[in-house]
mmCIF file as Biopython writes it, N, C-alpha, C and O atoms, coordinates in Angstrom:
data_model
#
loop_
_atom_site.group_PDB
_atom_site.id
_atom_site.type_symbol
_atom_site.label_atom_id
_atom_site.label_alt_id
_atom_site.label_comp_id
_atom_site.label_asym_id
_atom_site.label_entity_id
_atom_site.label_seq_id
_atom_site.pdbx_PDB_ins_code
_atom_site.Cartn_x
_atom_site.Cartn_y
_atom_site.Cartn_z
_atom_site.occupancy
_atom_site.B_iso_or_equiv
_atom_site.auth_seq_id
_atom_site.auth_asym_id
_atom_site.pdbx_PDB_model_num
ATOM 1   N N  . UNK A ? 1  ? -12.440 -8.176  -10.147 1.0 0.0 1  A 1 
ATOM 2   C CA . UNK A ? 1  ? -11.375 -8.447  -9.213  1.0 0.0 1  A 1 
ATOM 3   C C  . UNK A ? 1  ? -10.043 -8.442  -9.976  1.0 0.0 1  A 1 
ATOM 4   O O  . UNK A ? 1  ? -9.920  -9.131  -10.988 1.0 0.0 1  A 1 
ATOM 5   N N  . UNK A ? 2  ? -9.096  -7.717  -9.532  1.0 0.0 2  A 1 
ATOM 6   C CA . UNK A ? 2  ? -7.808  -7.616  -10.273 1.0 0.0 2  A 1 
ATOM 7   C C  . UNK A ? 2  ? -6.985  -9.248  -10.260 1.0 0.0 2  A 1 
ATOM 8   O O  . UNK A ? 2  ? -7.166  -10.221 -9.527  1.0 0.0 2  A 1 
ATOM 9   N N  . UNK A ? 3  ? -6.303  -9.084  -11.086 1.0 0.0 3  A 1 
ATOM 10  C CA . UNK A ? 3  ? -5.098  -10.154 -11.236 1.0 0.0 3  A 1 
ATOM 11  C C  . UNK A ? 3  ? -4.110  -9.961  -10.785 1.0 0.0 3  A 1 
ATOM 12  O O  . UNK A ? 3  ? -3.826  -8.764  -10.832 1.0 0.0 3  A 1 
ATOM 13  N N  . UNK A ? 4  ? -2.841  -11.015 -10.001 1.0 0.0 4  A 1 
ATOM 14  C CA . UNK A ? 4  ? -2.399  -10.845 -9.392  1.0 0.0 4  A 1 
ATOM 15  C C  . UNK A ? 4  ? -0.680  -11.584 -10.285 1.0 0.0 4  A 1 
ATOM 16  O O  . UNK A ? 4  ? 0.508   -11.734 -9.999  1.0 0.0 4  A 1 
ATOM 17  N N  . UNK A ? 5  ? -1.606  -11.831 -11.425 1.0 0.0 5  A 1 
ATOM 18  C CA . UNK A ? 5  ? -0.604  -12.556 -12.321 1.0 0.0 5  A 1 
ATOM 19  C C  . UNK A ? 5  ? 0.832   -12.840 -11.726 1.0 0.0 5  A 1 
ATOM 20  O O  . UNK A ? 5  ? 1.845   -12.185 -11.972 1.0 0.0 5  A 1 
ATOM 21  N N  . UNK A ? 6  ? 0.731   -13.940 -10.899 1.0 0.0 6  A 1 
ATOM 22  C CA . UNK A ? 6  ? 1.964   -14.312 -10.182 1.0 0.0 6  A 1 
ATOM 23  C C  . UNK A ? 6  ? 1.566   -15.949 -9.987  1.0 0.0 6  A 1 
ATOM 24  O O  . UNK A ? 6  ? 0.371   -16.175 -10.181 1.0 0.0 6  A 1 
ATOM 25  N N  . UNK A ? 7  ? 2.254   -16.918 -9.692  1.0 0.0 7  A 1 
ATOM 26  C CA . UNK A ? 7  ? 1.843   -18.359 -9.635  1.0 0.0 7  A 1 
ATOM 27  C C  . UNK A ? 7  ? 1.387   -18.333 -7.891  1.0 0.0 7  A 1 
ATOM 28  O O  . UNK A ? 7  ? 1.532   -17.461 -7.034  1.0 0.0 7  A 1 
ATOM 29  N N  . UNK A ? 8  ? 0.724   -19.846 -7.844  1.0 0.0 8  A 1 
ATOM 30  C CA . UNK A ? 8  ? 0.512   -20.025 -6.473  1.0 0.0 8  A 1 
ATOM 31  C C  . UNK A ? 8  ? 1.720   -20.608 -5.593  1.0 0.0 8  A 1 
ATOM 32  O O  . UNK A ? 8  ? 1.459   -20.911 -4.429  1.0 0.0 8  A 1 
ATOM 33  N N  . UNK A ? 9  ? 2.710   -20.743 -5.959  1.0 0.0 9  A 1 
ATOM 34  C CA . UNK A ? 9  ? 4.028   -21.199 -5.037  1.0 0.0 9  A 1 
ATOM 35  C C  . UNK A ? 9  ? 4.807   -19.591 -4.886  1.0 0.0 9  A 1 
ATOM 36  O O  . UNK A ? 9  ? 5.702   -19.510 -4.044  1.0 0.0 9  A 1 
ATOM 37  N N  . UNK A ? 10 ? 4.444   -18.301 -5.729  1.0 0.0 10 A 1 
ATOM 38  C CA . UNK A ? 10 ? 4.967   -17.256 -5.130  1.0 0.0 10 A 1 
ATOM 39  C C  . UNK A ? 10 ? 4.133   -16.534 -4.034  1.0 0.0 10 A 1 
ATOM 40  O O  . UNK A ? 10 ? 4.773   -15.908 -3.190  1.0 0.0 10 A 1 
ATOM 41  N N  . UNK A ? 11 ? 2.909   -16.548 -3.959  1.0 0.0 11 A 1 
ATOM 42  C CA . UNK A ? 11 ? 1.683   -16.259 -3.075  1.0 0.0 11 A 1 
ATOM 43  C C  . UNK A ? 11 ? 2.170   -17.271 -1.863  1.0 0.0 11 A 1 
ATOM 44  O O  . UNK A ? 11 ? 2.342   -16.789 -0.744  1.0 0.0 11 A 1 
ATOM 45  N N  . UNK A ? 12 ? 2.332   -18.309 -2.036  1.0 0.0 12 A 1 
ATOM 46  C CA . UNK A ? 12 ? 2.668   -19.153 -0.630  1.0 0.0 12 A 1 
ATOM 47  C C  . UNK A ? 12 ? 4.131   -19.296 -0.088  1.0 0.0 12 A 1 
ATOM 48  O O  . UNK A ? 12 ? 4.414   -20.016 0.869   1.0 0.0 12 A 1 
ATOM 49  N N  . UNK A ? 13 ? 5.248   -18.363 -0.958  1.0 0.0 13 A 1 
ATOM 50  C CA . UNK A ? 13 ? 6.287   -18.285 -0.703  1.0 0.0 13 A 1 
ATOM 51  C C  . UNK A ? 13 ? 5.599   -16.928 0.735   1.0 0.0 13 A 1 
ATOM 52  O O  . UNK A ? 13 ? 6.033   -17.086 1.876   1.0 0.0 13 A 1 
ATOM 53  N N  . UNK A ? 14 ? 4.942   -16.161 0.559   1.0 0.0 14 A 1 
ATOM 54  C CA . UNK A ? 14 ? 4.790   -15.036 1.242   1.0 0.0 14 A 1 
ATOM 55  C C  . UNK A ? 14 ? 4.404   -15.760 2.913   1.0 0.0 14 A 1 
ATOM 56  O O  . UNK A ? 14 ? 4.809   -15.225 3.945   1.0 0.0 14 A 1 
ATOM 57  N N  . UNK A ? 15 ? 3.707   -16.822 2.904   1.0 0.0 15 A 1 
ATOM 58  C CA . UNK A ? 15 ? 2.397   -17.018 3.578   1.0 0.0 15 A 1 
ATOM 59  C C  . UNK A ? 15 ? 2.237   -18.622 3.825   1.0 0.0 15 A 1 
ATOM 60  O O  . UNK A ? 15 ? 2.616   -19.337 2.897   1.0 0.0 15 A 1 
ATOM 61  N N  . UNK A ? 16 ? 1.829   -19.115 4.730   1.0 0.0 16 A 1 
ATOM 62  C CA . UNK A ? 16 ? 1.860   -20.778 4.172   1.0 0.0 16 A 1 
ATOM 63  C C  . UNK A ? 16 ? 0.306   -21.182 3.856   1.0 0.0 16 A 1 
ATOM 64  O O  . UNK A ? 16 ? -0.035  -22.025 3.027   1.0 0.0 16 A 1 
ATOM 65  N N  . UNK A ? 17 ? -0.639  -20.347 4.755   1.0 0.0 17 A 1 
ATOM 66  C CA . UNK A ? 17 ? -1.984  -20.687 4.550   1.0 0.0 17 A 1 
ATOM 67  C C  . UNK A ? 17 ? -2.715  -19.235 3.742   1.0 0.0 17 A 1 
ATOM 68  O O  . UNK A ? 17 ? -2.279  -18.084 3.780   1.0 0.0 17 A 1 
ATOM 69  N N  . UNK A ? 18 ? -3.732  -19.656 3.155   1.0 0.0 18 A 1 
ATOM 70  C CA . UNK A ? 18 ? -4.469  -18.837 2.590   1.0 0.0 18 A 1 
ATOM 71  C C  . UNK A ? 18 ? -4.731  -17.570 3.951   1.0 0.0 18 A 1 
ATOM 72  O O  . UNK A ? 18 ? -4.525  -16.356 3.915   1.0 0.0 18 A 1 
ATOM 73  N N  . UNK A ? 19 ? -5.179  -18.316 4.917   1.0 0.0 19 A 1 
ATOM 74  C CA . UNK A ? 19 ? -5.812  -16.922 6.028   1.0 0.0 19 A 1 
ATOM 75  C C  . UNK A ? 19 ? -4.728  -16.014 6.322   1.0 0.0 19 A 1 
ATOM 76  O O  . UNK A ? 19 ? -4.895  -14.823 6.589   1.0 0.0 19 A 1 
ATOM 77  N N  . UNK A ? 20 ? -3.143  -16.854 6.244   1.0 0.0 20 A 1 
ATOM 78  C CA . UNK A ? 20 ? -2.101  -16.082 6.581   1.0 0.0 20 A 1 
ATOM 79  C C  . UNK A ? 20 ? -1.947  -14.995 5.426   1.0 0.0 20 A 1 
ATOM 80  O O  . UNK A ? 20 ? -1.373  -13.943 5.706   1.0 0.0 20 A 1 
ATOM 81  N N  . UNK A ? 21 ? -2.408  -15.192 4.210   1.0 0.0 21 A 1 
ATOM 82  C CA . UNK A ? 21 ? -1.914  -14.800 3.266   1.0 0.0 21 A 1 
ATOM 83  C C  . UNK A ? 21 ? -2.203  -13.155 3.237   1.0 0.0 21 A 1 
ATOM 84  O O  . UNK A ? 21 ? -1.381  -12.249 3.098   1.0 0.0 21 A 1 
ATOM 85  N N  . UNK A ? 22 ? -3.483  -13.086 3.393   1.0 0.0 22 A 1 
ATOM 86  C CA . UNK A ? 22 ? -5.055  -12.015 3.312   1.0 0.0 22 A 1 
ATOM 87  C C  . UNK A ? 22 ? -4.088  -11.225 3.879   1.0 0.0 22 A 1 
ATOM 88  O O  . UNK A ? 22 ? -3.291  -10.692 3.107   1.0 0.0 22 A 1 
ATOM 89  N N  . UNK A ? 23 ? -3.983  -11.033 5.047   1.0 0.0 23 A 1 
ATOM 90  C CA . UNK A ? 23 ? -3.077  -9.869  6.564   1.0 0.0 23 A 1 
ATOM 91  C C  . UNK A ? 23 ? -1.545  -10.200 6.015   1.0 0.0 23 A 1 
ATOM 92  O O  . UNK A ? 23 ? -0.745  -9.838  6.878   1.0 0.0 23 A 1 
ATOM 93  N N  . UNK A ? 24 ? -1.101  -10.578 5.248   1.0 0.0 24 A 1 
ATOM 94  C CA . UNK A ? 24 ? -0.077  -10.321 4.707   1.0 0.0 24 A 1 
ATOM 95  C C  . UNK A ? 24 ? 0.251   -9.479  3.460   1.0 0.0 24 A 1 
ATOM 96  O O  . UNK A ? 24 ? 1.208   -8.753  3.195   1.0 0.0 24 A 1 
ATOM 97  N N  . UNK A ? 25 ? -0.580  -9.732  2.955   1.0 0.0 25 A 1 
ATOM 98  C CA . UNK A ? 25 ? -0.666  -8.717  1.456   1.0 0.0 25 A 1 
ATOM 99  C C  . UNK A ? 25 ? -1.466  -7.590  1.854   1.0 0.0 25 A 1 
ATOM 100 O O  . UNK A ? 25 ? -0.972  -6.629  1.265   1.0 0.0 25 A 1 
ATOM 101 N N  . UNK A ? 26 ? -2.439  -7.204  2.543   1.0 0.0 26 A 1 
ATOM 102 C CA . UNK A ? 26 ? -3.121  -6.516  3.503   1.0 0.0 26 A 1 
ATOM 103 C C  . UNK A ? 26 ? -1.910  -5.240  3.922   1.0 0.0 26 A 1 
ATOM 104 O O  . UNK A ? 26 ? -1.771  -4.052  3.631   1.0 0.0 26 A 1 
ATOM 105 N N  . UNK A ? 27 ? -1.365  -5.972  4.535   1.0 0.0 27 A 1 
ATOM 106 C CA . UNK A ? 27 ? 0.230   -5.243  5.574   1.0 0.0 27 A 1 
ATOM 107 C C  . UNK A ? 27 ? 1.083   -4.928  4.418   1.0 0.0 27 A 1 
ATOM 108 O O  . UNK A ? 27 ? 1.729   -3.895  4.596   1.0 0.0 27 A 1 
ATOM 109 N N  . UNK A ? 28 ? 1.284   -5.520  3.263   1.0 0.0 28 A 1 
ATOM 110 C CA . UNK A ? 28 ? 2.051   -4.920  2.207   1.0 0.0 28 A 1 
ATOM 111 C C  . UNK A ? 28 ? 1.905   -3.877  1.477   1.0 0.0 28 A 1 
ATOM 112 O O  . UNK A ? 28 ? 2.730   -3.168  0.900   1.0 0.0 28 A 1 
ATOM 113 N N  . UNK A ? 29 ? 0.479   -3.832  1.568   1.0 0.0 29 A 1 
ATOM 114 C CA . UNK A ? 29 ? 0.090   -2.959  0.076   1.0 0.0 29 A 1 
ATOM 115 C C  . UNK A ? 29 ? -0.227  -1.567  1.413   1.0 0.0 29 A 1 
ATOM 116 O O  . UNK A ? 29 ? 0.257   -0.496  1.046   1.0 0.0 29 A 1 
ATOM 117 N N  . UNK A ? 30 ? -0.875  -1.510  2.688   1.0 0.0 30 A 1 
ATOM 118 C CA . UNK A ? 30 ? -0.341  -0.031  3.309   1.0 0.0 30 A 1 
ATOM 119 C C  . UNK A ? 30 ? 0.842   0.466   3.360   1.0 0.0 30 A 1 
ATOM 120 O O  . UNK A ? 30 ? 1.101   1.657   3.190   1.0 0.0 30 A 1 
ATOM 121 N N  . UNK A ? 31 ? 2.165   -0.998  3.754   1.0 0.0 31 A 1 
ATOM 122 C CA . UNK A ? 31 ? 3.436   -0.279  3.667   1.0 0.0 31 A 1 
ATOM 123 C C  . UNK A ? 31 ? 3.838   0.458   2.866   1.0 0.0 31 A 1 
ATOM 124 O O  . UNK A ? 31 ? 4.248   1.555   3.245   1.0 0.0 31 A 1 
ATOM 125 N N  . UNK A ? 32 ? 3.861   0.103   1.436   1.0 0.0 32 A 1 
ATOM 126 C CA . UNK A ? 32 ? 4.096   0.936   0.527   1.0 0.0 32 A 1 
ATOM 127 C C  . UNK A ? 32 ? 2.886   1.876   0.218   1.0 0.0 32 A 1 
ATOM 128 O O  . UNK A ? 32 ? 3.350   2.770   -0.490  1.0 0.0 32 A 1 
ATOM 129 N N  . UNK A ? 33 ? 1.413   2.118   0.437   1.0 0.0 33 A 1 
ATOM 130 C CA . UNK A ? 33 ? 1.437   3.152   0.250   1.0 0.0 33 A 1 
ATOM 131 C C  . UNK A ? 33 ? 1.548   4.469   1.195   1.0 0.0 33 A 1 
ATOM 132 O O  . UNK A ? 33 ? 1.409   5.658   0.909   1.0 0.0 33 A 1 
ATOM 133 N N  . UNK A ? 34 ? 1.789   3.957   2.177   1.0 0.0 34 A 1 
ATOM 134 C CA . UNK A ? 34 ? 2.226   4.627   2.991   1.0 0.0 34 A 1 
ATOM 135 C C  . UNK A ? 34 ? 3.571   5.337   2.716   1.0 0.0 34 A 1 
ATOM 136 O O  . UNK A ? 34 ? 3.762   6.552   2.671   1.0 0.0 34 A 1 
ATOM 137 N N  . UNK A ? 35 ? 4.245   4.585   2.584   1.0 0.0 35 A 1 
ATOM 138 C CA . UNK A ? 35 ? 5.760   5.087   2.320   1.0 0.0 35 A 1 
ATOM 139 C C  . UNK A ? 35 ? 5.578   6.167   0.819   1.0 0.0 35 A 1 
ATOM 140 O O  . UNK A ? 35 ? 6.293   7.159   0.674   1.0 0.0 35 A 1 
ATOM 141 N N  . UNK A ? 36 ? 4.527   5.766   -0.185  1.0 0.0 36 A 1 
ATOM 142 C CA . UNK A ? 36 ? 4.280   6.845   -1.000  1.0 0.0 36 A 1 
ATOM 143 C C  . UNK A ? 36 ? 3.561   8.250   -0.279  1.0 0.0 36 A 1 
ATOM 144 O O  . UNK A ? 36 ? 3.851   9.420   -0.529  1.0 0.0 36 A 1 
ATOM 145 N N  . UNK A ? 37 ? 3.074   8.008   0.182   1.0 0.0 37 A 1 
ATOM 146 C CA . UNK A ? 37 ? 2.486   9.030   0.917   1.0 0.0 37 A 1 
ATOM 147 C C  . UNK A ? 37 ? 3.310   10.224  1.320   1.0 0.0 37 A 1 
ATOM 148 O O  . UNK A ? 37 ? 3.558   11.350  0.886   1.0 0.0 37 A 1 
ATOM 149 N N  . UNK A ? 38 ? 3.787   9.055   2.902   1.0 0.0 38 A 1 
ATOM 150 C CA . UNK A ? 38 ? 4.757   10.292  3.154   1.0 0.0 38 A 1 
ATOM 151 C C  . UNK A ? 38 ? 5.349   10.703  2.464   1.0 0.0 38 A 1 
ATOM 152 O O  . UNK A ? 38 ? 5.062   11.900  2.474   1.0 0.0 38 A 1 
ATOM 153 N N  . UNK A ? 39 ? 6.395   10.459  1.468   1.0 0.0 39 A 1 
ATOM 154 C CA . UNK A ? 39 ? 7.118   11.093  0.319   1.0 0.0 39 A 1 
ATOM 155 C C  . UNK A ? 39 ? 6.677   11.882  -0.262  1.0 0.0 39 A 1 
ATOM 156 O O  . UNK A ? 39 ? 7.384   12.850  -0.542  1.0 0.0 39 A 1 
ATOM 157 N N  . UNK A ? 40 ? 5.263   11.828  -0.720  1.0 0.0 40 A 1 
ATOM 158 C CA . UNK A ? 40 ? 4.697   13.027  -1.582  1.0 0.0 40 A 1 
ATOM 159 C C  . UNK A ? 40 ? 4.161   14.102  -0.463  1.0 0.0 40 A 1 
ATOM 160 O O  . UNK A ? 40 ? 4.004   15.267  -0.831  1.0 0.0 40 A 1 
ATOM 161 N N  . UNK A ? 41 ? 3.923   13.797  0.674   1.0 0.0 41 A 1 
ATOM 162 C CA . UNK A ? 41 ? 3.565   15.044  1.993   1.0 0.0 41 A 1 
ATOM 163 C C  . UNK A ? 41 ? 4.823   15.585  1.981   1.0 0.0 41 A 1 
ATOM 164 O O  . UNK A ? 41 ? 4.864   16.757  1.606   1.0 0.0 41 A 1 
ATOM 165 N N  . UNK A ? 42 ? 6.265   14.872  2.400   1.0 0.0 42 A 1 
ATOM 166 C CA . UNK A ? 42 ? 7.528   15.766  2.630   1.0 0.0 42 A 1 
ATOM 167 C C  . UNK A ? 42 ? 7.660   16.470  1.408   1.0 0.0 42 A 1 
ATOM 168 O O  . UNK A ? 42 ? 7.554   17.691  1.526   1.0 0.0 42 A 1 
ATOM 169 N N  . UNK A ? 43 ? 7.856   16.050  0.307   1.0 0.0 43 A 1 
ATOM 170 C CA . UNK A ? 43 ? 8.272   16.888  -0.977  1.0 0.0 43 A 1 
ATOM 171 C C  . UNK A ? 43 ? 7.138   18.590  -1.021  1.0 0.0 43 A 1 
ATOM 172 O O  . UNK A ? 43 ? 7.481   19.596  -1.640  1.0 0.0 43 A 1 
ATOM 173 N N  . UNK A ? 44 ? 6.286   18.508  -0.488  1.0 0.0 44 A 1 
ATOM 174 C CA . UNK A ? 44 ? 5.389   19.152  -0.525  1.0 0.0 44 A 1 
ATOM 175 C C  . UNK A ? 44 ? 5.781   20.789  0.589   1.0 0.0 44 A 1 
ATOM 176 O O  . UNK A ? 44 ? 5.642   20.724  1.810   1.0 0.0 44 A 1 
ATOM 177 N N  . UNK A ? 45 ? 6.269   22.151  -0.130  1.0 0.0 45 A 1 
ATOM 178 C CA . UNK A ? 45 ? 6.883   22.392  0.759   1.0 0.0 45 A 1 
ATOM 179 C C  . UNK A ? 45 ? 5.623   23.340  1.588   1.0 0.0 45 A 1 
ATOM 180 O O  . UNK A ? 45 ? 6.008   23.813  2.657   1.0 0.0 45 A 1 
ATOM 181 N N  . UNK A ? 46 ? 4.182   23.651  1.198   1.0 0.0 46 A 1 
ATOM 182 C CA . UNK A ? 46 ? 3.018   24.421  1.902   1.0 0.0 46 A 1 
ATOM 183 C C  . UNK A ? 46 ? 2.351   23.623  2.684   1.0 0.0 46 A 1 
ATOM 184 O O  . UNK A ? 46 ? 1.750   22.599  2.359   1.0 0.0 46 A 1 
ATOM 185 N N  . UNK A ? 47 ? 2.495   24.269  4.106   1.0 0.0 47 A 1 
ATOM 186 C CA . UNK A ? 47 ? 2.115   23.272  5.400   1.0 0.0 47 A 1 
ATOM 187 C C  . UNK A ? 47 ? 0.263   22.780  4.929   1.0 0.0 47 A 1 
ATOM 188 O O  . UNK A ? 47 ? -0.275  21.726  5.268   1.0 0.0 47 A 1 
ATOM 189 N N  . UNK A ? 48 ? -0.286  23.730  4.219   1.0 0.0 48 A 1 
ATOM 190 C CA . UNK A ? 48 ? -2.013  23.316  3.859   1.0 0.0 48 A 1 
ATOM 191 C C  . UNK A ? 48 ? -1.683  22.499  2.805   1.0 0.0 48 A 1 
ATOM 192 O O  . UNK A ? 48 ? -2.132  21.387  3.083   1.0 0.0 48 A 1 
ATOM 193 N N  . UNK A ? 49 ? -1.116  22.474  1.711   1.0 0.0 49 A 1 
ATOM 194 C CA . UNK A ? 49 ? -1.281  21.442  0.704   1.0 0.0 49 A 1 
ATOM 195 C C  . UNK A ? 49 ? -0.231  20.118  1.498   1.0 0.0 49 A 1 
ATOM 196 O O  . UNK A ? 49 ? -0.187  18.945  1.128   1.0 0.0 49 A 1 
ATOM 197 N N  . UNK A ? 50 ? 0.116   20.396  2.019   1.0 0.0 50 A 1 
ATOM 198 C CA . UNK A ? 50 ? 0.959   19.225  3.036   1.0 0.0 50 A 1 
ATOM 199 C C  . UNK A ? 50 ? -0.769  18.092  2.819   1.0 0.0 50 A 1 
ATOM 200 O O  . UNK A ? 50 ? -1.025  17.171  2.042   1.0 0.0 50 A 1 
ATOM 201 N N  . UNK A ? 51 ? -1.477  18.668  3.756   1.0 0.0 51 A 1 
ATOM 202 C CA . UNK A ? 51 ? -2.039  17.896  4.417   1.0 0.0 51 A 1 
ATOM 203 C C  . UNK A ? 51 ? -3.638  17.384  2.970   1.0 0.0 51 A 1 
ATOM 204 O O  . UNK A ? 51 ? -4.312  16.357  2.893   1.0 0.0 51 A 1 
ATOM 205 N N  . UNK A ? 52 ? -3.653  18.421  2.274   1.0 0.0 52 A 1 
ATOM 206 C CA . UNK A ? 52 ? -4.194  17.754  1.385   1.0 0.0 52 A 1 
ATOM 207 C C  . UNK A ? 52 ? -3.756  16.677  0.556   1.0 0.0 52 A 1 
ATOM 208 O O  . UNK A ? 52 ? -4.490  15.811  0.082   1.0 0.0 52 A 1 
ATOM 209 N N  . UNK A ? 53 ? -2.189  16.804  0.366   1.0 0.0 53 A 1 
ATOM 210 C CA . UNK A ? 53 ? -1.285  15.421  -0.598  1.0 0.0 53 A 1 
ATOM 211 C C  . UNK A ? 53 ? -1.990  14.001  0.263   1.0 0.0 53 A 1 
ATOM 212 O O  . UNK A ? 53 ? -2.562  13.038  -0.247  1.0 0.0 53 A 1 
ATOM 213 N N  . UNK A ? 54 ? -1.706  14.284  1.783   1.0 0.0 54 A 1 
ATOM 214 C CA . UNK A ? 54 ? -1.733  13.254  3.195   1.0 0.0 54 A 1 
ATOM 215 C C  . UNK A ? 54 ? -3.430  12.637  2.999   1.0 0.0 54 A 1 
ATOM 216 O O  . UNK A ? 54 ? -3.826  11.481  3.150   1.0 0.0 54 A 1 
ATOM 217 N N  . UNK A ? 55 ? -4.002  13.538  2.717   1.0 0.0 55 A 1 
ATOM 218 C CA . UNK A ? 55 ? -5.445  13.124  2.910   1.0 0.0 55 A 1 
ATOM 219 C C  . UNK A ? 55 ? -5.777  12.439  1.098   1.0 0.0 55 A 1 
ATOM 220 O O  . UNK A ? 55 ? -6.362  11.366  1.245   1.0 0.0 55 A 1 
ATOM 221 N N  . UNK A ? 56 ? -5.616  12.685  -0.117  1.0 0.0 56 A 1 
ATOM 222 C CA . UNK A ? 56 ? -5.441  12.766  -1.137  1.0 0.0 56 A 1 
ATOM 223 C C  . UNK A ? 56 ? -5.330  11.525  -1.599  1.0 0.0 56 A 1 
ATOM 224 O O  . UNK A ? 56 ? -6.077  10.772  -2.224  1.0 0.0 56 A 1 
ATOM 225 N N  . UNK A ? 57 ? -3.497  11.411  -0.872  1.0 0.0 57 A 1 
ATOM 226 C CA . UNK A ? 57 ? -3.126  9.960   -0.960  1.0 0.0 57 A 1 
ATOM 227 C C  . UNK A ? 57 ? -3.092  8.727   -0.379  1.0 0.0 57 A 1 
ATOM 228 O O  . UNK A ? 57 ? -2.423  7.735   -0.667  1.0 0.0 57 A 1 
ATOM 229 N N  . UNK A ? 58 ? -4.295  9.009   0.895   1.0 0.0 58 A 1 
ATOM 230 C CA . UNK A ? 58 ? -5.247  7.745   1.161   1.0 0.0 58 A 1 
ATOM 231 C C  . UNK A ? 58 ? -6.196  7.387   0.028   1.0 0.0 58 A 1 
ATOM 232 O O  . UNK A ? 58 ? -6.288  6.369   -0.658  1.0 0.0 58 A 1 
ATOM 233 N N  . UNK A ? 59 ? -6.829  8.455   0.039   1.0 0.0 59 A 1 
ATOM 234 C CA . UNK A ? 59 ? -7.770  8.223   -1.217  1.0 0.0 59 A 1 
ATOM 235 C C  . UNK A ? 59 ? -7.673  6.952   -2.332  1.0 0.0 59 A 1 
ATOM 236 O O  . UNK A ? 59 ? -8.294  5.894   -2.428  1.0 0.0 59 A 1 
ATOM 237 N N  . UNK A ? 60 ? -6.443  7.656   -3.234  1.0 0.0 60 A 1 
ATOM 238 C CA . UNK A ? 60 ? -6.160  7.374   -4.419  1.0 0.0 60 A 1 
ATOM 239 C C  . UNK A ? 60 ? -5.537  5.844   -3.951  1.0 0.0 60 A 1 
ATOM 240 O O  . UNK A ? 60 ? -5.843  4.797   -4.523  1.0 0.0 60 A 1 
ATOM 241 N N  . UNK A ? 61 ? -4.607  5.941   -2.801  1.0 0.0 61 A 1 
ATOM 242 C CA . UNK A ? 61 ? -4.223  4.337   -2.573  1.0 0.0 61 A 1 
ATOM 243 C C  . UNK A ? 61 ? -4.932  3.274   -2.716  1.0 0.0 61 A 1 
ATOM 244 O O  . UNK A ? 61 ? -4.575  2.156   -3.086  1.0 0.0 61 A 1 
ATOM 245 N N  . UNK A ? 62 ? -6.746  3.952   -2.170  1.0 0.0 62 A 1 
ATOM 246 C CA . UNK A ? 62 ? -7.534  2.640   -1.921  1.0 0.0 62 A 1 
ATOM 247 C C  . UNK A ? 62 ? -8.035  2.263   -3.068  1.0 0.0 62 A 1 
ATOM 248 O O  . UNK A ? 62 ? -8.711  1.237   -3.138  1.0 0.0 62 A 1 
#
């Protein structure tokens, strides 16, 4: 299990309860890779490798 090397008053700065916490960091870590995503699909200027970057960089996110 990875480390998150951060204290527990910055984890509960996010969140007040543990259950809140889960669907909060959950919702963080798609935003951004999402937002990587698309970025590497737009930069991408061949409509077929478009969609391999798109499919690619689900992958590698998870």
């Amino acid at each position: 299990m990875p480390r998150l090397e951060c204290s527990k008053a910055t984890l509960y700065s996010l969140a007040s309860t543990e259950e809140q916490l889960v669907p909060a960091v959950t919702r963080g870590f798609f935003r951004e890779a999402t937002a990587e995503i698309e970025q590497a699909v737009q930069a991408e200027p061949d409509p077929r490798q478009r969609i391999r970057v798109y499919l690619a960089g689900g992958v590698l996110a998870a």
